[in-house]
N, C-alpha and C positions, 0 to 999 in steps of 0.2 A: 431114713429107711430102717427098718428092723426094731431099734428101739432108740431111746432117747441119748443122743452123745455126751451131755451133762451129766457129768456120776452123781450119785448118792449124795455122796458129802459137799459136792458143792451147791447143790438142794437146798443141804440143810444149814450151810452158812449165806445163803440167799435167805434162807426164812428166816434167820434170825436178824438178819441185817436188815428185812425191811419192816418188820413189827415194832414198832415205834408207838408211843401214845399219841393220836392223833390222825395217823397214816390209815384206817380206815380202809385197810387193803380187803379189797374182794376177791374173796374163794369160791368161788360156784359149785354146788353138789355135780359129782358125775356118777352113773352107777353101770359104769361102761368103759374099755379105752377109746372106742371111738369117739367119745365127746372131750378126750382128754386132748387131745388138738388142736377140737375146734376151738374150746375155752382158749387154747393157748393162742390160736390165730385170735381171735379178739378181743386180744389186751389185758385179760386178766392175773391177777396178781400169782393165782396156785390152783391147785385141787382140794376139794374136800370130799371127804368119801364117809357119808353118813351111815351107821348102822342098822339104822329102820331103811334107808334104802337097800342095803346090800338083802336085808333082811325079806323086803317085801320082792327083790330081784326074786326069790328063791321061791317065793308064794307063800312067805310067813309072813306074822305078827310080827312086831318088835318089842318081844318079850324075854329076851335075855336065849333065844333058842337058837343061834348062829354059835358057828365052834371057832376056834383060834387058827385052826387051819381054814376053815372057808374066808375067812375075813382076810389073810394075811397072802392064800392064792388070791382072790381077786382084788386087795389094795395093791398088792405087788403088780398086777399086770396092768391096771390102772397107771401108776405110778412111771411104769417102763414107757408109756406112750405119748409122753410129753417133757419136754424140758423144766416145764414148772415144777417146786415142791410141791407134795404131795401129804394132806394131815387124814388121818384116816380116827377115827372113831372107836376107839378099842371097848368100850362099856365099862362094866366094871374091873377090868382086868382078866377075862376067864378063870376067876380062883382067888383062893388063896393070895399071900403076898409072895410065897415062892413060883407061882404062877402068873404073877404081876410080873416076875422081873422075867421071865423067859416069854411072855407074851411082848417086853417092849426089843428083847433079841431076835426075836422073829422077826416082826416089825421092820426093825434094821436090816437082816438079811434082806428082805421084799425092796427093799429100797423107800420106804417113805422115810419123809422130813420130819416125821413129829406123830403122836398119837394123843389123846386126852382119855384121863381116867376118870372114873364118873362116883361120885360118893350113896347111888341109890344102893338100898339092899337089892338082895341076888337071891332070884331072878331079878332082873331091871325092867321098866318098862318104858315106853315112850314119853322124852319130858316134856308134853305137853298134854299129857294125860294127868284126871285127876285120880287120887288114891295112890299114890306113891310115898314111897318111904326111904328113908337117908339112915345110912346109918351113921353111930356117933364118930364126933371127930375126931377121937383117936384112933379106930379104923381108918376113916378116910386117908388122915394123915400118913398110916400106916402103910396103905397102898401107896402113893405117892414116894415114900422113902423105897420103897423094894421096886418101883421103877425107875427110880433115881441111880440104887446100886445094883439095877439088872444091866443097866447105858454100857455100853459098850465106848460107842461114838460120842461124845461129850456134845456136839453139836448136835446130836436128834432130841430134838423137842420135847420137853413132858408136861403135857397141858394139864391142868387138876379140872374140873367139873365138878360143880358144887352145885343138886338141885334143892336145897334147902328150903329156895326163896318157895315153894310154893307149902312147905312144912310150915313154916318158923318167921317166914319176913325178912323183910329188907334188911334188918341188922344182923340178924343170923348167918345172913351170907357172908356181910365185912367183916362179921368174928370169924366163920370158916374160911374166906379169902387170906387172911393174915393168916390164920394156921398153915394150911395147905403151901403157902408160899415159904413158911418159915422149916416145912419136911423136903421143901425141895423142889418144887414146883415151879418151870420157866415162864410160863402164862397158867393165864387163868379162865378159866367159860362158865361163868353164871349163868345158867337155865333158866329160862322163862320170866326174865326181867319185866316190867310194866310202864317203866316209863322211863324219859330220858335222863331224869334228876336219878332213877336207880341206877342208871348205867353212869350216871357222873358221881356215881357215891362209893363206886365200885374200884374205878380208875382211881380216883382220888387215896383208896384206902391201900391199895398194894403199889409198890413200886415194880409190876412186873407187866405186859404185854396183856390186854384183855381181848376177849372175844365177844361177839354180838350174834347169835341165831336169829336172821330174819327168814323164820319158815312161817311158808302161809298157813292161815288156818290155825294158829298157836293160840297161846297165851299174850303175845310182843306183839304191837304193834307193828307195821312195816316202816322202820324209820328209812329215810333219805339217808344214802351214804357220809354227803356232806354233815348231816346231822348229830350220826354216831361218831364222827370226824369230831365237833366239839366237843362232844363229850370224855371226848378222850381215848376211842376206841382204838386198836390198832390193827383189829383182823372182823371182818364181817364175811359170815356163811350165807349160801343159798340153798341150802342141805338138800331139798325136796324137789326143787323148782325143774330139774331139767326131766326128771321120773315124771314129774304130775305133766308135765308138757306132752311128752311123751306119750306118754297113755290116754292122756285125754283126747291126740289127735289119732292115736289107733282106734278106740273106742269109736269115734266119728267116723273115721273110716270105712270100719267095719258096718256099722250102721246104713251108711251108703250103698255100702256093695251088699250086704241085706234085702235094702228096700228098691233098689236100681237094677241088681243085678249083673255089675259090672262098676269097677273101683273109676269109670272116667271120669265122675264129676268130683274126684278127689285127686286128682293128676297134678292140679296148679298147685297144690302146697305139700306135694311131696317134693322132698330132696333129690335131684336129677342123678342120672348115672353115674355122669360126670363130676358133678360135684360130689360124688361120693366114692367115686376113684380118687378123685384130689389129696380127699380126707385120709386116706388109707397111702396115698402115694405108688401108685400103679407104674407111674411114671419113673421113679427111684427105682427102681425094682426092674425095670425093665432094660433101664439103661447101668444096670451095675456089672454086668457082663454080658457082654450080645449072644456070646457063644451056649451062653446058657440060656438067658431070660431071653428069648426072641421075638415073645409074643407085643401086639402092638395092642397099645391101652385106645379104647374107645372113647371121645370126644378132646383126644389131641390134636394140635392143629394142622397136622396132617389129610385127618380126615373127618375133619367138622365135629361140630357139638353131637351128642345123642346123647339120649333120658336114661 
C-alpha cells in the first residue's frame, strides 16, 4: 500500500549484489508506476526508466529537451512503486560537472538505485540514431569523476555510457571503457553494440558490471538473454518495449472505436477492472482502516469478478 516498504539503500545494495558478469539480469523499460508492480509481479530483476521514453511520455523527441526536475519527479515516483531497484537514465548529466554531481543527489533523494552518464555532446540525442557526436575523453571522464564525488550514498550506482561505438568502433569503446572505469565508474553501457563478440570484447576489457540495450528497432540485434549471459553481460534493458506496447494497442483501439463506433470488439484485450484494482491494490487500502476506507473494492470475492 502507498509505496514500496524496501528503502532506497536496500535497492541499491540489491543492485549491486546482483550484477555479476554473467547474471544477465533483466530490467524492463517502465514509463509509468503502474507497470512498476506489474514488472515486479513477474519475476523481474528492476526497473529501467529510459530517457527517450520519459521524453516521448511528455510528447517530445529525445533530444536532450527533458530538465533534471521532470526526470527525477517522475523516476522517483516510478521508483516508490515497486520493491525493485530502480536505474533511471540521466543523459548527459544536465550540465556542466558541477551539475553532474547535483543531478546524481537528486537522483538519490527520488530514491533510485543507480543512474548512467552518457559521453554524447549536449544537446544529446537518441543512441540509436545516426549523426551523433561524443565528446572527448577527458570530458567524458570528467563527468563520471563529479558524479562519483557528487555520491552521497556510496551504494548508488554510477553507470558511464559510452556511445562511441557508432563514432570510432569497437576499439574506441574498450579504450573509453577502461577510461571511464579508471574516473570512477561502477558499470558500464556501451551504446549500440553489433554483435555478440562486441559485447564479449567489452566484458572482457573492464572488470566492472556491463550492460546490454536490447531496444527494438536499434542498431543491436535482439540477442536471447541466455546469450548476453555468455557473453558476459550482467544487466540487460528493454528501455522501449512496454511504451511501444502500449501505444500500439491504444492506436488499435482507437482505430476500432473509429471504424466500429464503439470500443466492444477491443474488450478481450484490455486489462479488466479487476485486474487493475489488483495492480494498484484497492484491496490494501480499503482494509487498512474500516473506519476510514470503508469503501468495497469491485471484483473481490465478495462480490464477483467485474471489468
Amino acid at each position: 500500500m502507498l509505496y514500496s516498504t524496501t528503502t532506497p539503500q536496500q535497492k541499491r545494495r540489491a543492485l549491486r549484489e546482483m550484477l555479476v558478469p554473467g547474471a544477465a539480469r533483466q530490467f524492463p523499460g517502465t514509463f509509468t508506476p503502474l507497470t512498476a508492480p506489474l514488472i515486479q509481479e513477474k519475476g523481474f530483476d528492476g526497473l529501467y526508466i529510459s530517457g527517450a521514453v520519459l521524453a516521448n511520455e511528455l510528447g517530445l523527441p529525445d533530444i536532450g529537451l527533458t530538465t533534471l526536475s521532470e526526470v527525477a519527479q517522475r523516476a522517483g515516483q516510478i521508483a516508490r512503486a515497486s520493491d525493485l531497484p530502480a536505474i533511471v537514465d540521466a543523459d548527459t548529466g544536465f550540465g556542466e560537472p558541477m551539475n553532474v554531481a547535483r543531478t546524481v543527489q537528486e537522483l538519490e533523494d527520488a530514491g533510485l538505485a543507480g543512474c548512467h552518464i552518457e559521453d554524447q555532446v549536449n544537446p544529446k540525442r537518441c543512441g540509436h540514431l545516426d549523426g551523433k557526436d561524443t565528446v572527448d575523453v577527458e570530458t567524458a571522464a570528467r563527468r563520471i569523476r563529479a558524479a562519483a564525488a557528487g555520491r552521497r550514498d556510496a551504494e548508488f550506482l554510477i553507470m558511464a555510457r559510452t556511445d562511441v561505438r557508432a563514432v570510432a568502433g569497437i576499439d574506441a569503446v574498450v579504450e573509453r571503457a577502461r577510461a571511464l572505469v579508471d574516473a570512477g565508474a561502477d558499470a558500464l553501457f556501451p551504446e549500440a553494440l553489433q554483435s555478440l563478440d562486441e559485447f564479449s570484447a567489452v566484458c572482457e576489457a573492464v572488470d566492472v558490471p556491463v550492460l546490454a540495450n536490447m531496444t527494438e528497432f536499434g542498431k543491436s540485434q535482439l540477442f536471447a538473454r541466455e546469450q548476453l549471459a555468455d557473453a558476459g553481460v550482467a544487466m540487460v534493458i528493454y528501455p522501449v518495449t512496454a511504451l511501444r506496447t502500449a501505444m500500439g494497442a491504444v492506436e488499435r483501439t482507437l482505430d476500432t472505436l473509429a471504424a466500429d463506433g464503439t470500443q466492444q470488439a477491443a474488450v478481450d484485450q484490455m486489462m479488466t477492472r479487476s485486474r487493475l484494482y489488483d495492480l494498484v491494490d484497492y484491496q490494501g487500502y480499503s482494509t487498512f482502516d474500516a473506519g476510514i476506507f470503508s469503501f468495497e473494492v469491485p471484483g473481490a470475492p465478495e462480490t464477483g469478478g467485474q471489468r
